[in-house]
N, C-alpha and C positions, 0 to 999 in steps of 0.2 A: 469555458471555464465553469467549474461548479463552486458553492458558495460563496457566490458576490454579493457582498451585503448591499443590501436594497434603502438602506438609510444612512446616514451621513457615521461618519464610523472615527470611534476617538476611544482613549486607551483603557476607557471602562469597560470596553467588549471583547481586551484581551490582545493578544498577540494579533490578530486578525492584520487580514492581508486584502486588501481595497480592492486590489482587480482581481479576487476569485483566489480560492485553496491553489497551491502553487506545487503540490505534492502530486504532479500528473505523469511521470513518464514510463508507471512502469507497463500500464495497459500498454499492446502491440500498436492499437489505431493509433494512440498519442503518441508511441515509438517513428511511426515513422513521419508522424506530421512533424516531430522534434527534427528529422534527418533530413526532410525536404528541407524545411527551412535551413537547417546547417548549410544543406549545399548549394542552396539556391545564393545565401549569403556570401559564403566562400566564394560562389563564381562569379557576382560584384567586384567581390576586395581582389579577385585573382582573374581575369575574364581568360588567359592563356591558361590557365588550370579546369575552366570549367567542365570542359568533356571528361576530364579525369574523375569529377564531382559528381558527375551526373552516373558517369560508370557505378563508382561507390557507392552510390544513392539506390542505383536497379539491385546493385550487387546485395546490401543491406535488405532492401525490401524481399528479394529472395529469400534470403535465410528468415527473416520474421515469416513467410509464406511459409517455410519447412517446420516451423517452429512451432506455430499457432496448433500445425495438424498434430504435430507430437503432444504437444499442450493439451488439446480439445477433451481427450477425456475426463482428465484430471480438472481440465475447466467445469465440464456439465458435473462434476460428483461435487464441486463445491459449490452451484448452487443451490442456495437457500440455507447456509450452515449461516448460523448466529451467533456473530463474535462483538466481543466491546476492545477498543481499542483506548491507549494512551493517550493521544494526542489526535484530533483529526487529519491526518497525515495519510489514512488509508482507503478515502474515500472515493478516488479513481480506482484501484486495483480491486476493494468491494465490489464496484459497481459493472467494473468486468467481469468478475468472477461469479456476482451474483450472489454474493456473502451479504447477509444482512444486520448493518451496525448496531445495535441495539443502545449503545450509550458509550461514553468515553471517562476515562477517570479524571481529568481536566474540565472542568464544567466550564470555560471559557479557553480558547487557547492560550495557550503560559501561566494559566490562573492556578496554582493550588488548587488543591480539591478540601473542601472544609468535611467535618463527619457526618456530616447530617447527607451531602451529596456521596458518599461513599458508602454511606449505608443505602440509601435508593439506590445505588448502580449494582451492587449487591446482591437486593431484592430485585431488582429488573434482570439480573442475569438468570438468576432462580428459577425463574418463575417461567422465562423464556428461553429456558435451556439453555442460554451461553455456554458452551463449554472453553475455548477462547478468549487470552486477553493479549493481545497486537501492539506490539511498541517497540521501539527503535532500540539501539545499542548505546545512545546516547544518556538516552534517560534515568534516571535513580529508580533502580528496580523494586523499594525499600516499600511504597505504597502501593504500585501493585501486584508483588508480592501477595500482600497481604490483602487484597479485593481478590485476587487468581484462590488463594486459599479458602476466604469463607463462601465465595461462589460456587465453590465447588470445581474453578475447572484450572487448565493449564493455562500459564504465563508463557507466552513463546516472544521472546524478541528476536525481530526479524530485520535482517540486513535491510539497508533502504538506497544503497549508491554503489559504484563501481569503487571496490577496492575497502568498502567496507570489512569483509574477509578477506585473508591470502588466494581462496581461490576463484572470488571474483575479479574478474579480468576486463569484462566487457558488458552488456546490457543484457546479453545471451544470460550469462552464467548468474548474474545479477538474478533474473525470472526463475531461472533454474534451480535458484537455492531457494527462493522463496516460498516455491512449487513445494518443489522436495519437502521444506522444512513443515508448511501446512497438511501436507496427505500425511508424513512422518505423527507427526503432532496428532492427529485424527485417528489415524490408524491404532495409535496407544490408547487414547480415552473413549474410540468408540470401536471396539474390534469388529462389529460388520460393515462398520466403512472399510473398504480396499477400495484401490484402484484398481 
């Protein structure tokens, strides 16, 4: 788990989450340590079901095996691009992809962002070329909007669960759209990015 607070933790530090950021499953590793466990559980609660679980389990870890390779390029072109995100929410799928956080518009999790912390996120996008600002569909677009505009770069709200959009279906299509909507995204503000 990444960001486990290392000191006693109470509701001055925000939304915070005691055992570790909780926002992990879109990376593939975390994908299938999610599906071991799934099935390793199931064939407990079910022990006459369990070869069926374990099938599903090989069968799963395949397709993330075909997937990853399809992935890979579009992986290596996003490291090292510099995005600020909404919420700390994207700091498993960063830390696959090698996308480097540069700051959040939430200077605590759940915390409003006061002006003084909006104008430094601002200036730290500037300065370190953010072009990127990463947030869920859930969130009020209304403030980072307007940090995506004086930064100079694009607001992309990006799906973060199965069913999020009509054409997420599964975990597959979940990565797929995220993928997609990042190279998409990139490809308009920085035309010699291609994949």
């Amino acid at each position: 788990m990444l960001d486990i607070p290392t000191t006693r933790v109470d509701r001055s530090m925000g939304d915070i989450h005691p055992q570790g950021n909780p926002h992990y499953w879109l990376p593939p590793g975390n994908a299938r340590i999610l599906a071991r466990e799934i099935a390793q559980r199931l064939g407990q609660l079910d022990p006459q079901g369990r070869a069926q679980y374990e099938k599903n389990l090989a069968r799963f870890n395949q397709r993330v095996d075909a997937k990853e390779k399809e992935w890979a390029p579009l992986v290596q072109k996003l490291h090292g691009v510099k995005v600020a995100t909404y919420h700390k929410s994207w700091t498993y799928a960063s830390q696959w992809l090698g996308m480097e956080e540069i700051g959040y518009v939430e200077p605590k999790p759940g915390i409003p962002p006061d002006p003084q912390h909006l104008a430094r996120l601002i200036s730290v996008m500037k300065e370190d070329g953010a072009k990127l600002l990463l947030m869920e569909n859930f969130y009020n677009r209304s403030v980072a909007s307007l940090v995506a505009e004086k930064a100079g770069a694009k607001l992309l709200t990006l799906p973060t669960d199965v069913g999020a959009e009509p054409a997420i279906k599964d975990w597959f299509t979940l990565v797929d759209a995220v993928l997609k909507q990042l190279s998409t995204a990139l490809c308009v503000l920085l035309p010699a990015w291609s994949v």
